[in-house]
Backbone as CSV, one residue per row, in Angstrom:
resi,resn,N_x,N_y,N_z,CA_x,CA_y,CA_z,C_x,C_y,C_z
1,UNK,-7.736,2.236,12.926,-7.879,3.466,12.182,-6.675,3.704,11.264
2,UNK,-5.691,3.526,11.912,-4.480,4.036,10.986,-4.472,2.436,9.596
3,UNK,-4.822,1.638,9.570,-4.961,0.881,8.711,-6.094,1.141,7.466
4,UNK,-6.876,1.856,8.010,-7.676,2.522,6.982,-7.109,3.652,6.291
5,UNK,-6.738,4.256,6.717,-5.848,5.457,6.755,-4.620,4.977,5.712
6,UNK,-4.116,4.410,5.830,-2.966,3.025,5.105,-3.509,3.008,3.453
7,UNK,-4.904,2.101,3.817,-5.655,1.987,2.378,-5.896,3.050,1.806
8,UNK,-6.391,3.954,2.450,-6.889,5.219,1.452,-5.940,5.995,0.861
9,UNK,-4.307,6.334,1.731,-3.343,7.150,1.069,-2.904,5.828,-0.236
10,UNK,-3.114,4.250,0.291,-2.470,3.433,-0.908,-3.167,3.536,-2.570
11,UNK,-4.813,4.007,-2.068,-5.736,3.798,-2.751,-5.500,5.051,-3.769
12,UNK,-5.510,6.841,-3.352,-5.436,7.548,-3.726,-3.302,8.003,-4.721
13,UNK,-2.738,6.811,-3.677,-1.168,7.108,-4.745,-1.484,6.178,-5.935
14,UNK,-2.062,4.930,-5.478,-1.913,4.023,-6.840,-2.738,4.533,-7.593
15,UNK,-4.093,5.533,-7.585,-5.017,6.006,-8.492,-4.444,6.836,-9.310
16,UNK,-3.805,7.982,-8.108,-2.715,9.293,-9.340,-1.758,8.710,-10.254
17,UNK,-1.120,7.391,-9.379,-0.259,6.654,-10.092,-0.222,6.772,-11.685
18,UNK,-1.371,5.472,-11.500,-2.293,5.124,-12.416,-2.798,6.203,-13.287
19,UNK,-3.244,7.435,-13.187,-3.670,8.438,-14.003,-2.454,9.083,-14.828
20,UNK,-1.009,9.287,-13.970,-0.042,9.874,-15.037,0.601,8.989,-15.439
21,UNK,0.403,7.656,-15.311,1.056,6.187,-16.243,0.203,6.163,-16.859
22,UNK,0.015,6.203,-17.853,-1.333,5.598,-18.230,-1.384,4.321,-19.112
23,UNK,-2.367,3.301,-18.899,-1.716,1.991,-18.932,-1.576,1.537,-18.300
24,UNK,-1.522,1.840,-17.523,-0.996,1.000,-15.896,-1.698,1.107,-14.346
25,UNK,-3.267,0.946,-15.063,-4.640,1.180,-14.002,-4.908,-0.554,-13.622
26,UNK,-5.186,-0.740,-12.409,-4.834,-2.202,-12.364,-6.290,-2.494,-10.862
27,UNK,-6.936,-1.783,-10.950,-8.259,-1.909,-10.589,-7.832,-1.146,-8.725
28,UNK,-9.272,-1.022,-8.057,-9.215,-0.681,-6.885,-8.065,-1.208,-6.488
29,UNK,-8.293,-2.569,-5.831,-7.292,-3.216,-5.216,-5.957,-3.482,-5.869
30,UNK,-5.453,-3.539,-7.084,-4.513,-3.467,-7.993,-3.623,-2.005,-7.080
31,UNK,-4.509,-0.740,-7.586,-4.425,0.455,-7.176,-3.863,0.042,-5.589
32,UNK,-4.680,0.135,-4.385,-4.266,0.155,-3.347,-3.185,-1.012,-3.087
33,UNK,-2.470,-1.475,-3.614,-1.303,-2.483,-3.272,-0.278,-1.474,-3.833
34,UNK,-0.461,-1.527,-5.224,0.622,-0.593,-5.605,1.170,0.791,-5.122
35,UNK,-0.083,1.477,-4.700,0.329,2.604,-3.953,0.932,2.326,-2.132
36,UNK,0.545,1.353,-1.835,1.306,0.963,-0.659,2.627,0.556,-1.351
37,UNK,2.428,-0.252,-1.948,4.057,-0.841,-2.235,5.410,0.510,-2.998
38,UNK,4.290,1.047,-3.791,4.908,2.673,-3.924,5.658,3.522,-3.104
39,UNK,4.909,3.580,-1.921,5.059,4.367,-0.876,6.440,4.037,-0.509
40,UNK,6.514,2.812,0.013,7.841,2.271,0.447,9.235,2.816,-0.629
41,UNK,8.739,2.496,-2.057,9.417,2.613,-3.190,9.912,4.023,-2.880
42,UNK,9.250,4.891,-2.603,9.037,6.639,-3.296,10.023,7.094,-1.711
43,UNK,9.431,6.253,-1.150,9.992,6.712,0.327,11.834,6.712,0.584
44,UNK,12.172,5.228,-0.229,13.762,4.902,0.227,13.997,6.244,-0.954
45,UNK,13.687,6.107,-2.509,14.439,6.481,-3.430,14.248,8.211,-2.699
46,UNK,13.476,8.815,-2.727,13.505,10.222,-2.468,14.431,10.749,-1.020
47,UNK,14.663,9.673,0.095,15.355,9.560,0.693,16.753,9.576,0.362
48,UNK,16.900,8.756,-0.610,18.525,8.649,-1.227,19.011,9.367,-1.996
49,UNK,17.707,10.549,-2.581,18.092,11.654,-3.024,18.145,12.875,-2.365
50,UNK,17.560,12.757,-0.957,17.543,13.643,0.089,16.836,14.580,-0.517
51,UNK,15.442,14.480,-0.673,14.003,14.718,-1.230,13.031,14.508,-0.165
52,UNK,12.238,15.478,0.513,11.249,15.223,1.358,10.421,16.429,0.441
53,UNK,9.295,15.399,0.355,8.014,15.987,0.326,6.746,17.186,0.882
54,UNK,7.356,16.369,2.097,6.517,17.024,3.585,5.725,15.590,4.431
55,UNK,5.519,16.372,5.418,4.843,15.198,6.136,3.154,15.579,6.047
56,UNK,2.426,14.401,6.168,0.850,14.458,5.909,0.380,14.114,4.501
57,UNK,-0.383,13.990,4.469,-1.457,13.348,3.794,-1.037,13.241,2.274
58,UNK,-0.525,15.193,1.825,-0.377,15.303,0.678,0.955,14.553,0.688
59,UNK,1.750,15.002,1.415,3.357,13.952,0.931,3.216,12.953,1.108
60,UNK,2.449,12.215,1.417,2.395,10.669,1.570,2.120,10.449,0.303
61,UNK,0.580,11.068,-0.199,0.254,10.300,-1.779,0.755,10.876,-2.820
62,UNK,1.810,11.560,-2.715,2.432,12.268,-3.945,3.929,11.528,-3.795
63,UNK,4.201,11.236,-2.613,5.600,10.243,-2.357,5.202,9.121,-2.954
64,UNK,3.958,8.425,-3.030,3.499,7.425,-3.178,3.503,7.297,-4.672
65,UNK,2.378,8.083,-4.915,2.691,8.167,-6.370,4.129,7.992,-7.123
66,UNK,5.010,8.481,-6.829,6.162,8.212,-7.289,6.903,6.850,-7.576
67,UNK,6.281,6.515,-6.224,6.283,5.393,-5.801,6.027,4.433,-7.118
68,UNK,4.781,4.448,-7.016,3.682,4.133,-7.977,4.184,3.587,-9.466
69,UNK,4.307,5.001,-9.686,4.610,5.532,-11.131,6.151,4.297,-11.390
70,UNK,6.684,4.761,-10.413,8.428,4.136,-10.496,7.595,2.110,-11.299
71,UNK,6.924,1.078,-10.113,6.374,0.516,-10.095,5.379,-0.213,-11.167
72,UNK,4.459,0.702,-11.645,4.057,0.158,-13.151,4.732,0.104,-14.148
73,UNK,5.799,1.453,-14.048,7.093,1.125,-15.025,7.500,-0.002,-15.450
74,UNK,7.871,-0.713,-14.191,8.683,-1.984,-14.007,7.801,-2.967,-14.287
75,UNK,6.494,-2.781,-14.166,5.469,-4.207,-14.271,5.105,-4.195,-15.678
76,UNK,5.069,-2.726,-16.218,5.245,-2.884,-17.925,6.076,-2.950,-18.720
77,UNK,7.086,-2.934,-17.799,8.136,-3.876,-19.136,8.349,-4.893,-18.958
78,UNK,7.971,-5.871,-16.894,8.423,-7.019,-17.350,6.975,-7.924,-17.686
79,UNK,5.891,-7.199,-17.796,4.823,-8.065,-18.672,4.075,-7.039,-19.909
80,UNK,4.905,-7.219,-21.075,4.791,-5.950,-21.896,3.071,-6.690,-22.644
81,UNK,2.240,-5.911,-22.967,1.000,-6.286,-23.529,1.557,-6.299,-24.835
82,UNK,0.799,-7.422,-25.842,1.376,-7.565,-26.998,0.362,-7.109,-28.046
């Protein structure tokens, strides 16, 4: 259960992600990697700014998002579309 649970907060950060990057929509599964890999991202940096969200659902995919967002940044500049 909690692995589903996993996908869907990854699914729903990399989607918001994806909606305030724009440009940087990279399909379902694109989406749910990035918002997992986000998460981690959104998690240390907001940490190191001593930034909590909240705990549950919403701070997960809005941490995530950040996450996210931080993430396509980086994947669009180091594979810039020509």
């Amino acid at each position: 259960m909690e692995i589903l649970v996993t996908l869907l907060i990854g699914a729903a950060a990399g989607w918001l992600g994806s909606m305030i990057y724009r440009g940087g929509g990279l399909g379902l599964l694109g989406n749910i990697i990035v918002g997992i890999v986000g998460s981690f991202v959104g998690y240390w940096l907001l940490g190191k700014l001593g930034i909590n969200l909240g705990a549950g659902w919403i701070g997960a995919i809005l941490t995530g998002a950040i996450g996210a967002i931080i993430i396509l940044f980086l994947l669009n500049l180091i594979f810039k579309k020509k």
